[in-house]
Every structure is written in structure tokens, then in C-alpha cells.
Rosetta silent file (secondary structure, phi, psi, omega in degrees, C-alpha in Angstrom):
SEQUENCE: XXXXXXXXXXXXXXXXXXXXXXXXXXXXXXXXXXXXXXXXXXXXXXXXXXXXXXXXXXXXXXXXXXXXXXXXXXXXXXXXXXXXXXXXXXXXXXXXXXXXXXXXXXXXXXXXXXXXXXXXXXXXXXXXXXXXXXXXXX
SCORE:     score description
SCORE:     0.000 S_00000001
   1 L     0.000  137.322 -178.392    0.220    0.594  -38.921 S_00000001
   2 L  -144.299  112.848 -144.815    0.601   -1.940  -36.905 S_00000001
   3 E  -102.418  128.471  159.201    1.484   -5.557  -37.189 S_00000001
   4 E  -127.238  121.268  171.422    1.824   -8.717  -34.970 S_00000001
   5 E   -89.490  131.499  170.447    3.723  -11.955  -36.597 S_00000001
   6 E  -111.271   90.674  179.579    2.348  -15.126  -34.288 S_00000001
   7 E  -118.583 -171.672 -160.776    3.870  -18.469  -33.973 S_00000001
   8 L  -103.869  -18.169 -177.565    4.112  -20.618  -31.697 S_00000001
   9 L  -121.233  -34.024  165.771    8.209  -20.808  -30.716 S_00000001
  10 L    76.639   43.004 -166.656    9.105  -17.347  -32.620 S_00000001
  11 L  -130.497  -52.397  178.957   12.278  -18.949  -33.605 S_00000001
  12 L   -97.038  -78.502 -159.672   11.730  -19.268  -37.721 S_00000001
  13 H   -86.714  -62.508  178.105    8.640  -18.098  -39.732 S_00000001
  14 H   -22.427  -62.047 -175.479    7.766  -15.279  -37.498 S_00000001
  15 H   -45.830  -77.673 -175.620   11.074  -13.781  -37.322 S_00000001
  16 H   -45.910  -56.794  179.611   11.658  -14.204  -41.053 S_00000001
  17 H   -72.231  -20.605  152.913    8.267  -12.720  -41.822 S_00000001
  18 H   -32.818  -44.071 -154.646    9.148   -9.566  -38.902 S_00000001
  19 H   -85.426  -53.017  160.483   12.106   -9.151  -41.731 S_00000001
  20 H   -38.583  -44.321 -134.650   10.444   -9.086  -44.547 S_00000001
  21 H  -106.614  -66.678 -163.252    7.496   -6.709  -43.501 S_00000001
  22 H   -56.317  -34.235 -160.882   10.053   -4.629  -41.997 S_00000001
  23 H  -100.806  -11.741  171.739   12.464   -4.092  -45.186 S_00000001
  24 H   -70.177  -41.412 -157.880    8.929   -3.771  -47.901 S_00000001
  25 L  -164.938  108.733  172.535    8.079   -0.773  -45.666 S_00000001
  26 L   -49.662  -31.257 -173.905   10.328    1.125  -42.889 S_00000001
  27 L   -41.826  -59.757 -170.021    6.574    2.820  -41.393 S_00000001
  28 L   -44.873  170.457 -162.061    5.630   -0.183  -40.254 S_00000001
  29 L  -148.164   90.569  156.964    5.625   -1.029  -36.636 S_00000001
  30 E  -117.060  161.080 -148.149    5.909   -5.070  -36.823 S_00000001
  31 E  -141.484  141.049  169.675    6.281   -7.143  -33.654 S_00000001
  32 E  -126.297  156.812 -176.470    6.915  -10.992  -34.034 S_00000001
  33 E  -154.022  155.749  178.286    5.918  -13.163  -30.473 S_00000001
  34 E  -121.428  136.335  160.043    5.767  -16.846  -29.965 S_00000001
  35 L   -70.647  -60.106 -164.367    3.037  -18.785  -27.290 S_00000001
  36 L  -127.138  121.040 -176.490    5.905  -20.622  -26.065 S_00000001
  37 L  -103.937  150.179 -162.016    9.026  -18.912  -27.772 S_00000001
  38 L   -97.239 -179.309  175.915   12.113  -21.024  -27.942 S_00000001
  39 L   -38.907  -28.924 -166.090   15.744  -19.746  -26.999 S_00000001
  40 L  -178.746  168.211 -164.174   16.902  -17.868  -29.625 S_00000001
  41 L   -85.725  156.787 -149.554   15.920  -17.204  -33.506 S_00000001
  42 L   -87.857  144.072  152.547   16.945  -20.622  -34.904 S_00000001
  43 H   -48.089  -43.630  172.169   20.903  -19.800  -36.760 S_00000001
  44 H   -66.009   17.047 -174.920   19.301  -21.122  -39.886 S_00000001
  45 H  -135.625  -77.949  169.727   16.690  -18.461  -40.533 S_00000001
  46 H   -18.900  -56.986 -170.326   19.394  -15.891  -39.543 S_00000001
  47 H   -54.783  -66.073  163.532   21.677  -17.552  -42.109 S_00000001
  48 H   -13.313  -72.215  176.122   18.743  -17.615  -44.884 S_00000001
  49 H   -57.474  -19.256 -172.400   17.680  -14.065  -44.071 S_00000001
  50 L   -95.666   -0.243  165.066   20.979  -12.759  -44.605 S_00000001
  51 L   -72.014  -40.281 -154.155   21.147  -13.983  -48.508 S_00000001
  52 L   -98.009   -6.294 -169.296   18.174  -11.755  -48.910 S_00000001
  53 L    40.781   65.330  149.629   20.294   -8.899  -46.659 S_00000001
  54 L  -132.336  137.849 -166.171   18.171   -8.857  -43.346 S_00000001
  55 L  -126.453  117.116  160.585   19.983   -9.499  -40.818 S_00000001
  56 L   -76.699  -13.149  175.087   18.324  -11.163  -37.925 S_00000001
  57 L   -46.017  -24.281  164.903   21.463  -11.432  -35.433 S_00000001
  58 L  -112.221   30.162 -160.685   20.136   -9.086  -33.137 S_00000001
  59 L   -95.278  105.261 -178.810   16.719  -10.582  -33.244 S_00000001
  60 L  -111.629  146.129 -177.800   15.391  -12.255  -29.756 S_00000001
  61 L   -67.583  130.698  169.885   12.476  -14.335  -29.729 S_00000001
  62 L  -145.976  155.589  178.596    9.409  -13.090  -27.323 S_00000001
  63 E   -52.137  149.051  169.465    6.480  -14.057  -25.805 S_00000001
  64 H   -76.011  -24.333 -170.597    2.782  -12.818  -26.735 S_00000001
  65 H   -67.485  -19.376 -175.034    1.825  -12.156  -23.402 S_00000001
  66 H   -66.319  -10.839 -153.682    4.072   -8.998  -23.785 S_00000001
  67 H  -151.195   27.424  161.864    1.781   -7.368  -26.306 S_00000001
  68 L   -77.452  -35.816 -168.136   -1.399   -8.624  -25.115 S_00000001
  69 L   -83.437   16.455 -171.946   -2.410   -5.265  -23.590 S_00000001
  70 L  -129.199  150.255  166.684   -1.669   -3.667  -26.960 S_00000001
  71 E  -115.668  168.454 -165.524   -3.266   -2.858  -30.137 S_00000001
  72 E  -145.532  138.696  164.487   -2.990   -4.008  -33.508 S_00000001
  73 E   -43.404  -87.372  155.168   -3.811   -3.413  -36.752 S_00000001
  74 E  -101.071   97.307 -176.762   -3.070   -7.296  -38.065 S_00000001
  75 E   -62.200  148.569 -153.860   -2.423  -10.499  -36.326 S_00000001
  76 E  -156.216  123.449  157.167   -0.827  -12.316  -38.649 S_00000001
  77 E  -103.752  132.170  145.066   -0.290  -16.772  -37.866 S_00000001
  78 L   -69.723  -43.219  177.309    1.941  -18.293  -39.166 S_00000001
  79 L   -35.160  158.133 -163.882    1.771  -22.203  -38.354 S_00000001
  80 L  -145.185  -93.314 -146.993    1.139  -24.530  -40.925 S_00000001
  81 L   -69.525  152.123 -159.289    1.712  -28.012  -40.275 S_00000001
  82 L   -59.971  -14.556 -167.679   -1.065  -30.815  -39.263 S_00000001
  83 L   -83.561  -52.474  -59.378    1.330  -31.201  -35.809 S_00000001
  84 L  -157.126  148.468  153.802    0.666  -27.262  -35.223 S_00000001
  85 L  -120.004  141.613  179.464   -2.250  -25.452  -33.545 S_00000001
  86 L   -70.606  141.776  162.271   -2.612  -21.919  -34.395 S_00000001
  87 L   -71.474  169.913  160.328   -1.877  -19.760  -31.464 S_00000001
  88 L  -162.498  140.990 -164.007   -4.509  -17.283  -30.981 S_00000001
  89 L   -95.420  144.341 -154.491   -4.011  -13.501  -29.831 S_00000001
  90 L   -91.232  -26.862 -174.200   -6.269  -12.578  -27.099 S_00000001
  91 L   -81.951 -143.754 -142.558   -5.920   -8.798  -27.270 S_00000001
  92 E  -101.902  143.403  166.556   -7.365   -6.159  -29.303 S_00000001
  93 E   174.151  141.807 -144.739   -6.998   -6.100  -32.824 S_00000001
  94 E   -83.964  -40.325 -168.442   -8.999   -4.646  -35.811 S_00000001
  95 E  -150.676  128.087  163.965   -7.964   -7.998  -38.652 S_00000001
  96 E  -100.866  125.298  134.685   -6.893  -11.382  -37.943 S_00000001
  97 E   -98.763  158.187 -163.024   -5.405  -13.251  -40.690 S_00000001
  98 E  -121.977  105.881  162.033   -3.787  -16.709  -41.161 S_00000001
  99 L  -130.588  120.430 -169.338   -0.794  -17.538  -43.682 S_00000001
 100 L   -75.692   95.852  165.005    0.460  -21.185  -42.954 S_00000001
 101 L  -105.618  148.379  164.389    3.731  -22.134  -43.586 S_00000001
 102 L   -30.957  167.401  174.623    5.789  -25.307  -42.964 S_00000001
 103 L  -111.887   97.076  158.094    8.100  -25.100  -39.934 S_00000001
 104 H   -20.036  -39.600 -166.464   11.734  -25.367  -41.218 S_00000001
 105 H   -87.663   22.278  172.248   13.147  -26.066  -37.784 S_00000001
 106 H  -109.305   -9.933 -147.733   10.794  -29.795  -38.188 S_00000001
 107 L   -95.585  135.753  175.774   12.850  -30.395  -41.386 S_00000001
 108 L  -102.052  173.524  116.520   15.340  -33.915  -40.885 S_00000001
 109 L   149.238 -155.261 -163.850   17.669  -35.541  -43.321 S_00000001
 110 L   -51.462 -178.458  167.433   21.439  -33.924  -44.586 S_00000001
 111 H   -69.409  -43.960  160.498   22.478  -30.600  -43.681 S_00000001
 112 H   -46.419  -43.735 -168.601   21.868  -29.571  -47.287 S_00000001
 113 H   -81.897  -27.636  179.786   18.317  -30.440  -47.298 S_00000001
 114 H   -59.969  -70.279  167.134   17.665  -29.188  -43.987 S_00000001
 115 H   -24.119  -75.507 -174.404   19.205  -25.599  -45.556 S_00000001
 116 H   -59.313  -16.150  153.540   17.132  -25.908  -48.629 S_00000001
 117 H   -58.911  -77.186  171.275   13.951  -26.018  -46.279 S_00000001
 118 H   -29.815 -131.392  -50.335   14.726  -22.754  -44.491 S_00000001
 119 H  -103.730  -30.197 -150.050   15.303  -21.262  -47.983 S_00000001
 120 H   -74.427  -72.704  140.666   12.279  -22.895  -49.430 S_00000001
 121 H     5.610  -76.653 -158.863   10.198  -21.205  -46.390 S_00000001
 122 H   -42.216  -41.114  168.790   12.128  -18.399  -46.410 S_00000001
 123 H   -72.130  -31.370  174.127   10.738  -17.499  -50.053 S_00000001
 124 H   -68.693  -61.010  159.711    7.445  -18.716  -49.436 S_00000001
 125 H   -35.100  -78.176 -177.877    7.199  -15.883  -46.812 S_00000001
 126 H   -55.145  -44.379  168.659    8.211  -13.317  -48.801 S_00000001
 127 H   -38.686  -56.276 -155.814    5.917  -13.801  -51.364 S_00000001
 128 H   -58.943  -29.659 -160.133    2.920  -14.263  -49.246 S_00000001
 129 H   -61.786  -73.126  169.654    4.212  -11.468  -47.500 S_00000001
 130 H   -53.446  -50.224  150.991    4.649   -9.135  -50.080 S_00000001
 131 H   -25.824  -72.003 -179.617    1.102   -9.986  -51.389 S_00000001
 132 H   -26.218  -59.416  165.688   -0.280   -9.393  -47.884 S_00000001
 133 H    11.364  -98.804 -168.955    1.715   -6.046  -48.858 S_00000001
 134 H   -59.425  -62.527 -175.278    0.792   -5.056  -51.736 S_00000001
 135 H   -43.051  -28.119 -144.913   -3.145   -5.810  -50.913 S_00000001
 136 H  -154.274    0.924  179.634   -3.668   -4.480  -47.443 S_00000001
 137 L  -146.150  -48.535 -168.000   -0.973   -1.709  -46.411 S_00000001
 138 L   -66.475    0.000    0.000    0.354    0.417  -50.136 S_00000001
């Protein structure tokens, strides 16, 4: 089985759902890519993930073009918000699906609140996640 997480910077939700996927079920083969992937997995998703003990530290953000020429099982989007366009993966693959989340790394205001975004996210993922799970892979 074989999974591709899609966002558009491959900095946050991807990553985090890459973690998730990965620690419900070792089998899996999940791949997270960004259209335009930013520098590095955001610290705050790292931080997040590692209350839940996945550790993301050695996690680098990459482009989709790497895995166009590959196949897949599920594409999986992530993107959410009304600023956001869903990427969309060009290669071959058997089920596309779409689960939208907010982007944590858009969230302003204190440093607390900023946190409790990631975590808010961060939870939102796993459920959805774990659904996907439970529904479509056990």
C-alpha cells in the first residue's frame, strides 16, 4: 500500500499526517510532497508531533515532481483554507481523496495561541486520519 500526503509547502499538515499514517501501520509506504515545498518541516509541527511521540526531526520537506513517475494507491490533499488551492497529482494513481485542514503555519496572535493551532490541527489529522484508516487500509 501505497500513500501520497499533498500540500502545497509540505512544511505542516502533510508531514504531520506522513506521521500519523506511518505509526497506525508500519506496512505502509507513505510519502508526503509539497507543489512548492518550503525550507524545512515548520519547528512547530515537529514540536506538536513529538507530544504524540513521532518525531519529525529528521523529516525534509519535498517536492511532487519527485514522485510523479510513480504509483500510488491514495493521493491524499490536505489544504483547507479559502486562500488555498488544492494541488493536484498528475501521475498515476488508483483513489484520489481530499481531507482539508486549516494551515497552522497561517495562524497569528501570542505564541500560545499560535501553539494551540498546531495542536488543534495536529488532532484534527489524526482523527481524520485514523478514520481514513480504519475505512480504507485494516
Amino acid at each position: 500500500m501505497k500513500i501520497l500526503v499533498l500540500c502545497t509547502g509540505n512544511s505542516c499538515r502533510s508531514q504531520m499526517a506522513e506521521g500519523f499514517l506511518k505509526s497506525f501501520d508500519n506496512n505502509l509506504e507513505v510519502i508526503s510532497a509539497g507543489t512548492e515545498p518550503s525550507n524545512e518541516v515548520h519547528p512547530l509541527a515537529i514540536k506538536v508531533m513529538l507530544e504524540e511521540g513521532i518525531d519529525l526531526s529528521n523529516s525534509k520537506t519535498k517536492s511532487v515532481n519527485e514522485f510523479l513517475n510513480q504509483e500510488f494507491n491514495y493521493v491524499i490533499t490536505v489544504c483547507g483554507g479559502a486562500k488555498e488551492s488544492c494541488p493536484m497529482f498528475t501521475g498515476k494513481v488508483k483513489n484520489r481523496i481530499h481531507i482539508g485542514f486549516d494551515d497552522p503555519a497561517e495562524a497569528t496572535g501570542t505564541d500560545e495561541f499560535v501553539l494551540s493551532e498546531f495542536r488543534r490541527i495536529r488532532n484534527e489529522i489524526k482523527i481524520n486520519f485514523y478514520k481514513f484508516y480504519q475505512e480504507n487500509i485494516m
